[in-house]
N, C-alpha and C positions, 0 to 999 in steps of 0.2 A: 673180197668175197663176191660168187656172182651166182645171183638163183640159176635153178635148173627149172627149167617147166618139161613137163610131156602131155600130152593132150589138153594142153592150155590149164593144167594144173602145176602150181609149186610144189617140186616134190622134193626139194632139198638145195644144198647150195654147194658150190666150188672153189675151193681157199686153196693161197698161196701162202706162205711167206722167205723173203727173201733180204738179204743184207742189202739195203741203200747205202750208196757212194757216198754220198751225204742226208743226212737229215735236217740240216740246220743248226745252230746255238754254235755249242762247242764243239760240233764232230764227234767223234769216238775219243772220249775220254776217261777216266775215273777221275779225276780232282776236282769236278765240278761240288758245289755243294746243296746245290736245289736241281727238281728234275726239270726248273722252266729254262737253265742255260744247257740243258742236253739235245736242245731240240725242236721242233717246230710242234705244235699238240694240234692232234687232229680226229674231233672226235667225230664218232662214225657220222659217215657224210656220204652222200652219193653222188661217184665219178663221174657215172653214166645213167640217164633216167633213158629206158626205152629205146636204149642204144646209141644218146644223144650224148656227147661230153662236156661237162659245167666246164666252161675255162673260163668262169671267176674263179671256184677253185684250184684250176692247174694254175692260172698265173701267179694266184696267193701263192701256191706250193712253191710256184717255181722261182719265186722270187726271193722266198729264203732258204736257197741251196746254191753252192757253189758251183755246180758241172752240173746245170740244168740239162742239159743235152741228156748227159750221161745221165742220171736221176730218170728223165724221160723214158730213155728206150729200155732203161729196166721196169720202170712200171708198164708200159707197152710191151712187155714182153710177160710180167705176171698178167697182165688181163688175157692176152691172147691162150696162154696156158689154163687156164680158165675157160674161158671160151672151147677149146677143145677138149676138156674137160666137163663140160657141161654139155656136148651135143655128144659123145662119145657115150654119157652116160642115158642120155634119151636113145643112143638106138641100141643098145642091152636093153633096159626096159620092152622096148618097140621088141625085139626078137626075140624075147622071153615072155613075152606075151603080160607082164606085170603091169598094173596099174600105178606102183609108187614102190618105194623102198621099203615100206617099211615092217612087213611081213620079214622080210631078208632081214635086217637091221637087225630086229630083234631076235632071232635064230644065231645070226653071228654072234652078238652081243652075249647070248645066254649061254653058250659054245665055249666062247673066250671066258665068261667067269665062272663058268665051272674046272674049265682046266685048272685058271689061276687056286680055286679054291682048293682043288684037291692037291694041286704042288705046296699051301699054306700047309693042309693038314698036314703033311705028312714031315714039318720040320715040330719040332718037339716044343710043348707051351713053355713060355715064360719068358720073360725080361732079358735082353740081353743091352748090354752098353758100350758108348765107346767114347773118345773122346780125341780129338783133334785142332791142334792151332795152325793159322798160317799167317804171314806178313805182314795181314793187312796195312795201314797205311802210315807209313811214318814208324812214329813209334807205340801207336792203336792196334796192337796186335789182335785178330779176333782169334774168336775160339767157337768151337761149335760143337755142342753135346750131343746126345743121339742115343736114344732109348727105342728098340723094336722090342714089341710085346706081342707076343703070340696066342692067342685063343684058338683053338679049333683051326675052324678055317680063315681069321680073320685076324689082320695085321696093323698093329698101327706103331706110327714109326711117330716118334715125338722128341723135338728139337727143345724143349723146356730145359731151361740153364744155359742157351748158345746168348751170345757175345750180343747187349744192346746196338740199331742201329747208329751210327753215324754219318757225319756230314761231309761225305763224301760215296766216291759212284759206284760203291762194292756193295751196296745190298741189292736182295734180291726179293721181287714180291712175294707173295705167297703160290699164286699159280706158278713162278718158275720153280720155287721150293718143292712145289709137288710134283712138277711134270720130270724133277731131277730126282727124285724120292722113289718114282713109284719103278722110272725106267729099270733103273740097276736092279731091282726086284725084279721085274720080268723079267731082263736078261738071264739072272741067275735059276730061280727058280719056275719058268717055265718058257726057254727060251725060244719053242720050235713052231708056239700055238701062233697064228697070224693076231699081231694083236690089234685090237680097237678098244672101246670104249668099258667093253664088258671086261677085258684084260683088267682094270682097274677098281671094280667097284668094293672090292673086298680087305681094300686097302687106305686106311684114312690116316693122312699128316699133318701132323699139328706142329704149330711153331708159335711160340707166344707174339701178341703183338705189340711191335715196338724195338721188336728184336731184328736183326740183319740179314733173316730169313723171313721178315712179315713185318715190313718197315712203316710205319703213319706218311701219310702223306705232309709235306711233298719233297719226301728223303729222295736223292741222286741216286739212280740206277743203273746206266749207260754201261757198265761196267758189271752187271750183275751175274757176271758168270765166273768173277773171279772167287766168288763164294760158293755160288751156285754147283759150280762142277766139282767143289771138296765133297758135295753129298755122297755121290755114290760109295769113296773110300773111309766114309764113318760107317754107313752102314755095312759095307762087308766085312769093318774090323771088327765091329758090336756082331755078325754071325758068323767070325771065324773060327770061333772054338766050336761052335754046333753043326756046322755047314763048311768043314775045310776044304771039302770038293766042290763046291759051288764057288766060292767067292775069289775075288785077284788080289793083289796087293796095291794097294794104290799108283795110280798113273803120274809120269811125269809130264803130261800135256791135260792133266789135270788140278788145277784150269788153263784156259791154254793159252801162250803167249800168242802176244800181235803185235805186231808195228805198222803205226797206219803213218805215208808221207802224202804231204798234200804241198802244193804253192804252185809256181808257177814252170812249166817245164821250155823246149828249148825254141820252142814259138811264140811264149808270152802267152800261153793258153792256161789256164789253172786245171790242174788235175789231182785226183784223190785215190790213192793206191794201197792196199793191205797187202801184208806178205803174210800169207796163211801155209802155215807150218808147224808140226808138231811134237812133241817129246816121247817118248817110249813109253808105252805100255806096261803096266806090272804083269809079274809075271802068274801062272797061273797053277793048277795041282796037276797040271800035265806036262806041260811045255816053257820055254822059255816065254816072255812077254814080249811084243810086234815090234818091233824098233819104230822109230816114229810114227806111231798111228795112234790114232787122234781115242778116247774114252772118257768121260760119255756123247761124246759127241760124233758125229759119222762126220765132221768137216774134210777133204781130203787136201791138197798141196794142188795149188793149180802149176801150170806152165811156168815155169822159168824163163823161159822166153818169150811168151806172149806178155807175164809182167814186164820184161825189159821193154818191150815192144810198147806199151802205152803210160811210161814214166822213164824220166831224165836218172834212172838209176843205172848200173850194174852189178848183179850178183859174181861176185869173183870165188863163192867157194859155199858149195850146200853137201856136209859130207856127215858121216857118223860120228861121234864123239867115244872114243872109247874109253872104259873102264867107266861109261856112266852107267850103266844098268846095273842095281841093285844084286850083291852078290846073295846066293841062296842055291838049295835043292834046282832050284830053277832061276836061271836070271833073270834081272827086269831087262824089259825092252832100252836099247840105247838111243840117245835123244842126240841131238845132230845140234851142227855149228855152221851158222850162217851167216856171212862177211857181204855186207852191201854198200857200194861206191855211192855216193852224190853226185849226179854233172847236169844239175842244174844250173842256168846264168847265176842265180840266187840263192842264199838258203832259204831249206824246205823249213817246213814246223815237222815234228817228229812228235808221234801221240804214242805214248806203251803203255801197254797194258798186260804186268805181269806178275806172278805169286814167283814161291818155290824158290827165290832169293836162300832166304833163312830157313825154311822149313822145309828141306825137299822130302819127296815121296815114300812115306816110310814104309817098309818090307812086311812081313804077314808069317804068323808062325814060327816066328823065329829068322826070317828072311833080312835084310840089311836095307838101307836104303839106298835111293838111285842116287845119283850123280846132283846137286842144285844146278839151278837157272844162273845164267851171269847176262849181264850186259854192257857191252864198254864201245868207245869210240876207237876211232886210229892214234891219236892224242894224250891218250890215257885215259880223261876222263871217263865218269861214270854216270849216267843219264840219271834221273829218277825212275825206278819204274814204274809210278803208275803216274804221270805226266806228262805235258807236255814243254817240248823244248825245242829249240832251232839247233839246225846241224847244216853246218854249211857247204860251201861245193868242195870235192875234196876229199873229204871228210868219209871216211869208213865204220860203218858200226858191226860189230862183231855181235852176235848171238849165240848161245851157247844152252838150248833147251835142254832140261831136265830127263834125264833117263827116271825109268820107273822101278821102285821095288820089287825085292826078291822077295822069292817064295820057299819058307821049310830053311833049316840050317845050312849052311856052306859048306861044312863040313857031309854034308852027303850029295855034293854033288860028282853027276857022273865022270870018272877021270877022262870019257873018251871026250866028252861035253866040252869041257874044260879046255883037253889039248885041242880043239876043232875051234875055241875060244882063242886061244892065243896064235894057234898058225895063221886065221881071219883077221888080226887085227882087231879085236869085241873088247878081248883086255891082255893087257902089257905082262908082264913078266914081275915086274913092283907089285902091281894089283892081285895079280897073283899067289903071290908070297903073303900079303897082307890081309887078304880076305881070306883066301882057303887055306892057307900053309902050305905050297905046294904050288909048282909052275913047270 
């Protein structure tokens, strides 16, 4: 965070946030069971007083992180985004002749919750439910309730009966319960208004506490999106029958797999790498669902090259998975299979973090579900997926991300759809026969 002044008044401030290569403790994990091994804790403190930099705190930082370097020029690169961010927004003021935002603010704000309010009224009062499990950890399968109740113009979506916390890193706090609550609401029911703060205010979410959506301190969270991102597809199930044009079928990059490798690469340098990638899309009341594209989340797939370029890995194969997308009036999006080499001197630590094992993406309307997630080595074995474990040099791990749910029965999808399905390679000739009757 970094104030903004214009004529020597604060008139607001300019936040980032951004994934750190490391944070300290245990790195990117879920198996931790407290949040003090997820991390370094830092409470609000100032970087820069006056444009001066405390390096008693960089050094504190820096010294419980493994790729200070790297850790460094990403935080030097969130303050400078900031920084042009903060003078960018003093000369709009200066050319707009404004003294402060805040005249604008609330014009926006009032803007955005009226749209939202009138897209509430116009879905029909009353209680709608849903109910969904996924994986969770071992044999702690969670499950997560979800009641959206409609008054008027005003919505509350309530998570009472989802699955008690535990002692491990898949809960999620209450502010990310809501910031995952209220999005897929404005997606669906008011997708085009520029949203802010007013976008939300007509919208309240509750989650008991104690529960894996509203955890007591000091429950493990590192990991808090592997619950986090089932939200959006409880609440479009709980308004599928009232709202069948608005809502998807749930996503198979929903929540999304990662594999973070970290150790030492071919210099004896330690380095910390994610492979950010996605599973399919559910599908929608129009079109099929996006093959690996990321919801709820906008994450996108970086370079494949540039990863190879700063880790001792090789990716030997990032392709489509077919017959993963959930058969239906429309198919789920298909989720993709990615084969990654070790040639490090040593073995790395390998961290995953993934759902949709046993529960994958279930379809909407009658729709089918997508494809599961897998995970395996070159060896045979089978990693844990939400841990961590060493993978040696050599050594090949196969991924195999989730496609996302159909939409509407299979039996009404379009024949020309279908044969444009199998001429592409999307689904085989077997798949065919076994979902639609028909190939």
């Amino acid at each position: 965070m970094t104030p903004i002044f214009h004529r020597d008044r604060l008139v607001g401030f300019a936040g980032c946030i951004a994934h750190s290569p490391d944070v300290g403790g245990a790195l990117w994990s879920a198996d931790c069971r407290e949040v003090f091994e997820e991390g370094i804790r830092i409470p609000p403190t100032r970087l820069l007083r006056e444009g001066v930099r405390n390096e008693e705190l960089v050094e504190l930082f820096l010294s419980n992180v493994r790729v200070p370097n790297q850790v460094m020029g990403d935080l030097e690169a969130q303050l400078t985004s900031n920084q042009v961010c903060a003078s960018r927004v003093a000369e709009f003021l200066e050319d707009a002749g404004l003294a402060d935002l805040q005249g604008l603010g609330r014009a926006l704000h009032a803007r955005a919750d009226r749209a939202m309010r009138l897209a509430i009224g116009a879905v029909p009062d009353g209680t709608y439910r849903s109910s969904i499990e996924a994986d969770g950890f071992d044999e702690a399968i969670t499950r997560i309730q979800c009641a959206v109740t409609v008054s008027g113009e005003r919505m509350v979506i309530d998570f009472a009966g989802t699955s008690p916390q535990i002692d491990r890193g898949i809960n999620c706090v209450l502010n990310y319960t809501h910031a995952y609550s209220v999005y897929p609401v404005k997606c669906a029911l008011d997708p085009f208004t520029p949203r802010n703060e007013g976008s939300y205010r007509a919208i309240e979410v509750l989650a008991p506490e104690g529960s894996i959506l509203n955890p007591r301190f000091p429950a493990p969270c590192s990991a808090r999106q592997l619950t986090g991102h089932l939200l959006a597809g409880a609440i479009y199930k709980a308004l599928a029958d009232v709202l069948p044009d608005k809502v998807i079928a749930e996503c198979g990059g929903a929540p999304t797999m990662r594999a973070l490798f970290s150790g030492l690469d071919r210099n004896g340098d330690r380095f910390s790498q994610i492979l950010f990638a996605s599973g399919g899309m559910g599908a929608c009341p129009h079109r099929d669902g996006l093959p690996t594209t990321a919801f709820p989340t906008n994450a996108g797939a970086g370079s494949i090259e540039a990863f190879e370029s700063v880790a001792p890995l090789v990716v030997w194969r990032k392709q489509l998975r077919p017959d993963s997308g959930g058969a239906g009036r429309y198919r789920g999006g298909l989720g993709q299979e990615a084969v990654i080499e070790v040639r490090a001197p040593e073995p790395l630590r390998l961290s995953l973090l993934s759902d949709r094992r046993d529960h994958p993406a279930s379809g909407v309307l009658g729709g089918a579900s997508g494809g599961a997630a897998e995970i395996s080595m070159s060896d045979g074995t089978r990693p844990h997926p939400k841990s961590r474990t060493m993978i040696a040099p050599g050594t090949r791990l196969v991924m195999r991300y989730a496609g996302g749910g159909g939409y509407g029965p299979p039996s009404q999808r379009d024949a020309a759809a279908l044969a444009a399905d199998l001429r592409d390679g999307y689904v085989t000739e077997g798949a065919a026969q076994r979902h639609y009757g028909r190939g």
